[in-house]
N, C-alpha and C positions, 0 to 999 in steps of 0.2 A: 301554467307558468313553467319554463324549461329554465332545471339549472345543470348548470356544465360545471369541470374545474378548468380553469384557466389560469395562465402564467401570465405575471406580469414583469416587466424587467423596470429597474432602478435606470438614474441617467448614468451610474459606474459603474452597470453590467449586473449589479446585482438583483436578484429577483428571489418572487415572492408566487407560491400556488392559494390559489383559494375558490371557495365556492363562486361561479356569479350567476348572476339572474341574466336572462337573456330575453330581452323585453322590447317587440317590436316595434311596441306602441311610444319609447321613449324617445325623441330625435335626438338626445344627446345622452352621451355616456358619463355615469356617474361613479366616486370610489370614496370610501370612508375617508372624512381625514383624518384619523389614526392612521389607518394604513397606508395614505400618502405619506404621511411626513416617515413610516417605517422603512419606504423605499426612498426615501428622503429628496422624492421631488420636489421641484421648484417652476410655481409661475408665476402670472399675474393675476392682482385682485379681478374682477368684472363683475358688472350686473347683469341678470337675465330676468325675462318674464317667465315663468314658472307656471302653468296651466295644470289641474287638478282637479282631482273629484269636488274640491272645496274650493275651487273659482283659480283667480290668477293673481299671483304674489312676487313683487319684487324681489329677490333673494342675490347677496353678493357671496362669491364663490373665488375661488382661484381658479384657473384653465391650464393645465401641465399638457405636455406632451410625453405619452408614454406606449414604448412598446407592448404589445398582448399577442399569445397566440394558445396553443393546445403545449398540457403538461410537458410536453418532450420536446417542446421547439428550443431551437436557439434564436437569442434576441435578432440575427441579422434576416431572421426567417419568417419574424413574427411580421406586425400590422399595425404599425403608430397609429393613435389618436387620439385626438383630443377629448381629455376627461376633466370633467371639473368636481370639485369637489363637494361635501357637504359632510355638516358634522352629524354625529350620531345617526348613520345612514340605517335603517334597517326595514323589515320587511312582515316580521310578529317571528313567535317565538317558535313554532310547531318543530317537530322533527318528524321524519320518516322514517323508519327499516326498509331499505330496500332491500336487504338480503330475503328477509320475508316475501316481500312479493316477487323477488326471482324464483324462491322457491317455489310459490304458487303459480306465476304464471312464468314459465321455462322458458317464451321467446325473450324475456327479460334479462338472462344471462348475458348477454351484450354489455353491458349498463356496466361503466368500470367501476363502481362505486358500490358500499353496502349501505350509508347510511346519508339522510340529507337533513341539518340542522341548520333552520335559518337561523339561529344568531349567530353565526360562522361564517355569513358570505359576505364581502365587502367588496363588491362592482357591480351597476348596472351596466350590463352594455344593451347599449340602443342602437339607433338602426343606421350612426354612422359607424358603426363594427357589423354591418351587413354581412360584409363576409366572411365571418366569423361566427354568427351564429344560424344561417341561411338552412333548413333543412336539404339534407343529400341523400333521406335514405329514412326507410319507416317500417315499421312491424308493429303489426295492428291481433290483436287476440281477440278481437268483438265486445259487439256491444257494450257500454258501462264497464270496458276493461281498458287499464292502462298503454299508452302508445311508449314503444320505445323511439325512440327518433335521434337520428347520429347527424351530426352538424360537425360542419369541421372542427368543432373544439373535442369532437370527441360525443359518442352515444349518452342518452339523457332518459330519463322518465317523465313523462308528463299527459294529458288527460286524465278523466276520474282513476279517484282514488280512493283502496279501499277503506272502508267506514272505518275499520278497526286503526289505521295508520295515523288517525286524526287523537289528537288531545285536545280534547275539544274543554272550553269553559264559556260558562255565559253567566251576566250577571243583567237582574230585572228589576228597572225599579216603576211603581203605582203609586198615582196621587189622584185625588178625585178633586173633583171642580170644587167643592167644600176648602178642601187640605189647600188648594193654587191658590184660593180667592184670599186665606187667609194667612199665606205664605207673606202675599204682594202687600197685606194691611201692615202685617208688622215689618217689612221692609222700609215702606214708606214714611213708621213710624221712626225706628233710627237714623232714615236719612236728615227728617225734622232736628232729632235729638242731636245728630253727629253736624250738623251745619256750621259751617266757619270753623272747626274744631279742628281743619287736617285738611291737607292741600296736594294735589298730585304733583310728587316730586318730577315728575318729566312729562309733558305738557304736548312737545313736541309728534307731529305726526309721525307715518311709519316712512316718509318719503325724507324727511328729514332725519330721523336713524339712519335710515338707511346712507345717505351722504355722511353722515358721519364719520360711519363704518367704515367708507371708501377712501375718508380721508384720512383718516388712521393708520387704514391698512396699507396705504401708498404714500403718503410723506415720508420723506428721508430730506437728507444734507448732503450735496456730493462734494462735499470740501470747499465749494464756492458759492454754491446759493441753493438756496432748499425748490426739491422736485415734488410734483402732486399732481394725482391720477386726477381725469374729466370725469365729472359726475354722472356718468351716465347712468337713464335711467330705465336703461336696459332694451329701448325702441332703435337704438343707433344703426339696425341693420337697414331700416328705412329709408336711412340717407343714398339719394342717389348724386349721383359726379353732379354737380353743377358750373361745369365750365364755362359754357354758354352764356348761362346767365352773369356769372360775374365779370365774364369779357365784356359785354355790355355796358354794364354799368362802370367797368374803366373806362372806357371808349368816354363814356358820358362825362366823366370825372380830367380826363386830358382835356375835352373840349371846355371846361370849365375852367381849367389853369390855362391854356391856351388865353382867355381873354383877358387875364389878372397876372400879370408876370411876377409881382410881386407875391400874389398866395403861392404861388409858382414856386419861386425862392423859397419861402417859408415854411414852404410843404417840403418839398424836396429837404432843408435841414432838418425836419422830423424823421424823415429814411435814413438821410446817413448819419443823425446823430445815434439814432436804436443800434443800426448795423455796429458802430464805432462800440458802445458799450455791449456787443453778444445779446440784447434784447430779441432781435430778428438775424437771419442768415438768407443768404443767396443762393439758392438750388442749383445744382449744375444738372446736366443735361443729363449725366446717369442718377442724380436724385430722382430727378423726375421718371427715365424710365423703373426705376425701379417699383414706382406706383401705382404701375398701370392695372394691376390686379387686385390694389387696393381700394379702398375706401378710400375717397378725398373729398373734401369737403372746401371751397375754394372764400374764404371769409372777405369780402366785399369791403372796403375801407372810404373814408372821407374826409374833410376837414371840420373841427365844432370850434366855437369860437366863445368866450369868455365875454359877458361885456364888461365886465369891472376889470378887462385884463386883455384889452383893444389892437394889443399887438402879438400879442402868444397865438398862435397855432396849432389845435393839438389834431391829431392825425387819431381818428376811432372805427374801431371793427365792427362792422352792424354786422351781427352774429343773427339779428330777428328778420334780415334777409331772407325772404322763403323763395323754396323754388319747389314747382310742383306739389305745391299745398304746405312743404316743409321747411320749416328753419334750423337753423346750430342747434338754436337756443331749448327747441322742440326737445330736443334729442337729451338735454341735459336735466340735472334735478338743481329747483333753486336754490337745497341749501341750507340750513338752520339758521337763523336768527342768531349771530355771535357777541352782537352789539351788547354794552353795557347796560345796564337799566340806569338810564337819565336819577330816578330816587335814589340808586345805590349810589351814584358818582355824588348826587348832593350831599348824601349822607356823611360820605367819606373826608367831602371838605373839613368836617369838624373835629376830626378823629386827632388830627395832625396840626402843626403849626405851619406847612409849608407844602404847597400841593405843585406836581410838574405837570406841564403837558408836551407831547412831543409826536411830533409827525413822521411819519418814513415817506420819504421823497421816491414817487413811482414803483410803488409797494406791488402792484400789479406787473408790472414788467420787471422784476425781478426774482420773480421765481420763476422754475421752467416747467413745464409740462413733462410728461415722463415720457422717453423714447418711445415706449410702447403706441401712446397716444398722438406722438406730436406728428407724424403725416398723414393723422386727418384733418387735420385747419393748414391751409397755407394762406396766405397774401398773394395778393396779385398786383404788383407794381409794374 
């Protein structure tokens, strides 16, 4: 493992030196969030899949954009990238003397550093900061001896290390098949004991935290109507353009108004009554090119119809549209169970002498999606 010092710069120029790990095997780069919010970056929430010794986990993060480069750079010199964040980032506690093993081994004088304490580094950079940690340069002492190795961030120590530099602890624990068999009996006897007696306060899977989290972290009020992050559930890089396919199924969806003039009309006042109230928008032509490098995701629309309600019209997004094996829908998480418990609302009937109910009229179409998210769904009218 190679650690460098590295500069990182704030979005108002201000920066910050610290240890980082320089870890090829990471594809994205990571940084304390203590130490983001000290350089007082700012992004957005997101989710990823997280791949580790210990399988693959959902994890929602923020994504900043920040300058890095070697202790003596200046910010316009360094190497933006995208880092995301994660709390309590760290890596074990060990320290090193490096001035010790310069001592002993002299091609080690390079190495600008005397000392390396991991609870002091806060960034991984991984291998979108390639350029930045890419070896340029190596001095090798033999066998079972330390490599100096200089990366553009500046020369580093890494391979074996001597025995004596480690603060080593280990803790052991023994049970024998006797001790396990008799563990599991009296376990099984308080679970008997403790029955009905205590209930898990949160129930909810980790896919559902995890939406939570997101929706938390990304609802606000922008003085007109409240904005909230897509629940992604962290696979969205899968979506590929589906242009083709939803041109299609317009095509399909004209020939259908074409023979009904009247769903015609009443289709058609579902567009422009949305456009009238800011529900939907009209892309202009530099919208559009502005997308071409992005993610788009084109949501397929139709008419459903009511029968207790023989003359409304409602115009709905089939988001479970697949194209290429994949849907919107794939892409998102569904979400926690917000609904009241049917027993709690009975209950509450009795509490009171006088109970409301009350509906919000197209609850759905009134809040917005968050800039960040909103050019990947469009409509195809």
């Amino acid at each position: 493992m190679q650690i460098a010092r590295a500069r990182i710069f704030g979005d108002d120029g201000q920066f910050e030196d610290t240890l980082a790990v320089c870890d090829t095997g990471s594809t994205q780069t990571w940084m304390d969030e203590d130490f983001l919010e000290k350089l007082e970056l700012r992004g957005e929430p997101v989710s990823l899949n997280v791949t580790g010794i210990h399988g693959t986990q959902i994890t929602t993060c923020r994504a900043v954009q920040a300058t890095n480069g070697p202790t003596n750079c200046m910010q316009d010199k360094g190497k933006l990238l995208t880092i995301h964040s994660q709390k309590n980032l760290e890596i074990g506690t060990s320290s090193y003397n490096v001035q010790e093993m310069k001592e002993k081994y002299p091609y080690l004088k390079c190495v600008g550093f005397t000392q390396i304490d991991l609870k002091k580094f806060a960034i991984f950079l991984g291998q979108n900061a390639y350029e930045l940690i890419r070896p340029v340069e190596y001095k090798y002492g033999g066998e079972n001896k330390p490599w100096a190795i200089k990366l553009p961030l500046g020369w580093t120590v890494t391979g074996p290390v001597p025995i004596n530099q480690l603060k080593l602890s280990a803790a052991c624990h023994v049970a024998n098949d006797d001790d396990m068999k008799l563990a599991e009996v009296v376990r099984k006897w308080w679970d008997m004991e403790s029955y009905g007696t205590f209930t898990v306060a949160d129930k909810r899977i980790k896919e559902d935290k995890l939406a939570s989290e997101i929706l938390n972290l990304t609802i606000k009020f922008n003085g007109e109507r409240y904005e909230v992050g897509l629940l992604w559930n962290g696979e969205q890089a899968a979506l590929s353009n589906n242009f083709s396919s939803a041109l299609g199924q317009l095509r399909g969806l004209q020939r259908r108004l074409q023979t009904n003039e009247l769903l015609k009309v009443k289709y058609t006042e579902t567009i422009n009554s949305d456009l009238s109230k800011g529900y939907i928008s009209i892309l202009s032509s530099s919208d559009l090119a502005a997308t071409i490098n992005q993610q788009v995701w084109y949501v397929p629309h139709h008419p459903v119809f009511n029968p207790h309600k023989p003359d409304k019209v409602r115009r709905v997004g089939n988001a479970a549209s697949k194209f290429r094996g994949t849907s919107f829908n794939d892409m998102l998480l569904a979400g926690p169970d917000l609904l009241a418990s049917l027993m709690g609302i009975l209950a509450r009937f009795r509490e009171n002498r006088y109970a409301l109910s009350a509906d919000i009229e197209e609850m759905f179409l009134r809040r917005n999606v968050l800039t960040l998210n909103r050019l990947h769904i469009e409509e195809m009218c």
